[in-house]
C-alpha positions as CSV (number, residue, x, y, z in Angstrom):
1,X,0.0,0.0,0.0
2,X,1.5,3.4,-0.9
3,X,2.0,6.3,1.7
4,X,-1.1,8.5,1.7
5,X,-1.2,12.4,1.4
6,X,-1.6,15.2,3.4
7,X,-1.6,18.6,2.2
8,X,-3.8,21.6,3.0
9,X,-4.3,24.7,0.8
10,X,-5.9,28.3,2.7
11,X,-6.8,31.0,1.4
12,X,-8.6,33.0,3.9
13,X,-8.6,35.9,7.2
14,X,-7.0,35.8,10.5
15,X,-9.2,35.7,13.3
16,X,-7.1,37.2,15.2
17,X,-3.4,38.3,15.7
18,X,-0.8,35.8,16.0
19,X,-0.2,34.1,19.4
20,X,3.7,33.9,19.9
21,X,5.7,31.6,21.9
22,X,9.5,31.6,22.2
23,X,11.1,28.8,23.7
24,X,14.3,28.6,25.6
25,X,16.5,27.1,22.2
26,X,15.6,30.4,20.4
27,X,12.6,28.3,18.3
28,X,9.5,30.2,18.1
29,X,5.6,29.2,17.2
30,X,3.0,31.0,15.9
31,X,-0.7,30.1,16.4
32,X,-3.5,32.0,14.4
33,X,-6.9,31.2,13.5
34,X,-7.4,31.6,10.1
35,X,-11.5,31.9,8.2
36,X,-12.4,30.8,5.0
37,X,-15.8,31.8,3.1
38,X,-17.5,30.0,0.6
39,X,-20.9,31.2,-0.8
40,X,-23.4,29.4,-3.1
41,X,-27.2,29.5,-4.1
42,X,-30.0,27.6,-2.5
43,X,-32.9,26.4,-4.4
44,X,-34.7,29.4,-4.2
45,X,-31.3,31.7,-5.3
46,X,-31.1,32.8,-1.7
47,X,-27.4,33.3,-1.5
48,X,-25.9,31.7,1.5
49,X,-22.3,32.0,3.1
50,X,-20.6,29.9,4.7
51,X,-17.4,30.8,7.1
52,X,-15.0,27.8,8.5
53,X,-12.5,28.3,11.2
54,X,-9.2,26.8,10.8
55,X,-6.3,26.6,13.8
56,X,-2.9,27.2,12.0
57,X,1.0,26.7,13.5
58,X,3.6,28.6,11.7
59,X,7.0,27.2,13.5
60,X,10.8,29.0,13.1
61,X,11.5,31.4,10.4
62,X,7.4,31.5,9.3
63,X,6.8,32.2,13.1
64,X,9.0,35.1,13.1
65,X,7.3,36.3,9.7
66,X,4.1,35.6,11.1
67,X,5.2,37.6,14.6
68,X,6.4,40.6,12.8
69,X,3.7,41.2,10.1
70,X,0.4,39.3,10.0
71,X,-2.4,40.8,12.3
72,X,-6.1,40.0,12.4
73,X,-8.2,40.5,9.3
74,X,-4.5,39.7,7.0
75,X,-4.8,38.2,4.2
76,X,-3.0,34.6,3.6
77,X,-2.6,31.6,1.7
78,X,-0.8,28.8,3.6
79,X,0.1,25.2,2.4
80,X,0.1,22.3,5.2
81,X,-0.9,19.6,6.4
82,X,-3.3,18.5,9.1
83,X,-2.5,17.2,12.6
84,X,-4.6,16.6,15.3
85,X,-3.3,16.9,18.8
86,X,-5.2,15.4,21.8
87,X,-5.1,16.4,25.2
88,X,-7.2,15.7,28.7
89,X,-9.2,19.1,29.7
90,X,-9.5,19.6,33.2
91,X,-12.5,16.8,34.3
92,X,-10.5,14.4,33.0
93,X,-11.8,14.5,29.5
94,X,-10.0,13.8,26.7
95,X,-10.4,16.4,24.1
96,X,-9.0,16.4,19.9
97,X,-7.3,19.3,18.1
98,X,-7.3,20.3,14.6
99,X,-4.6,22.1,13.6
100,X,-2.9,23.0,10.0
101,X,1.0,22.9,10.3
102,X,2.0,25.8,8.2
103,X,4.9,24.5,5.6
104,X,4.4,27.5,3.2
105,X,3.0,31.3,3.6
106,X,2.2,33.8,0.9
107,X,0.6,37.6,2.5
108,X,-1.8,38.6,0.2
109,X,-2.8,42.1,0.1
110,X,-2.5,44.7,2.9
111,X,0.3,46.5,0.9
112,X,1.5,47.2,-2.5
113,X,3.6,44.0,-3.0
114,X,3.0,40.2,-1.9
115,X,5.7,38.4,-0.2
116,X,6.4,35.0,0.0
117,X,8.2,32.7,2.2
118,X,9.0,29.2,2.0
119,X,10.3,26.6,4.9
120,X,12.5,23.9,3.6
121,X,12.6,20.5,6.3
122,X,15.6,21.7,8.3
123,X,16.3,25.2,7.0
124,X,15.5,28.3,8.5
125,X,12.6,30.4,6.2
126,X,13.7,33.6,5.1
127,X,12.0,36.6,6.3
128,X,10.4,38.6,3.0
129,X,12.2,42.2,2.3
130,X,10.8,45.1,5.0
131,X,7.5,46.4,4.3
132,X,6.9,50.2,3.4
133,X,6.1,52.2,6.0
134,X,2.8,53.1,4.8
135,X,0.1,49.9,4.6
136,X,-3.6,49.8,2.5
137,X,-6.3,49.5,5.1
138,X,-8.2,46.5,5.1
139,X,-11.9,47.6,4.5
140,X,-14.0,46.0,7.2
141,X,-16.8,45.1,4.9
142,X,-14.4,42.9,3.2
143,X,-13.7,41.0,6.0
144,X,-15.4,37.5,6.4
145,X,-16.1,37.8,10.4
């Protein structure tokens, strides 16, 4: 039997701003939620929307991209896979966890140029040129939450 795949694509919003956590061997995570909107028809041509919510970790060099300039309501595409985690909540429960492991990260809009950074199995990402000082507001309307 072959090996199976795993591989997530996102386009969507953060939720909110990235959750950093620096460990003691200089590695650092970053945990965002990230929304993604689909809309269709019903049978009447009512359109409907739907919004899904998606737990993302960016780890090393994409965490320190993700630290210094994603905020909530930025734009990304990120490439992945999914893991779930499991843990025991405090009753003794054991609970799952969804989350997509962030191999690749494109920022889409919020400024005049897109950036991209990749993370190669064992190399450190590199961090996209600095921004310009002056950013394009993201219009609330256009935001999915």
């Amino acid at each position: 039997m072959a090996n199976g795949v795993n591989k997530v694509i996102l386009v969507g919003n953060l939720g909110r701003d990235p959750e950093i956590h620096s460990f003691d061997n200089g590695v650092k995570k970053a945990s965002f939620s990230v929304a993604t909107t689909e809309g269709y028809k019903n049978r009447d041509g009512e359109r409907i929307t739907h919004t899904e919510w998606h737990n993302v970790v960016l780890w090393r060099g994409l965490a320190e991209v993700a630290e210094r300039y994603l905020r909530k309501g930025s734009s990304v595409y990120i490439e992945g896979r999914i893991r779930r985690r499991d843990y025991e909540d405090e009753n003794k429960q054991k609970k799952y966890v969804f989350e997509i492991l962030g191999d690749n990260m494109t920022m889409l809009g919020g400024g005049p140029r897109k950036d991209e950074v990749q993370e190669d199995v064992g190399q450190e990402a590199t961090p996209p040129a600095e921004k310009p000082e002056v950013e394009t507001p993201i219009p609330e309307d256009d935001l999915p939450f």
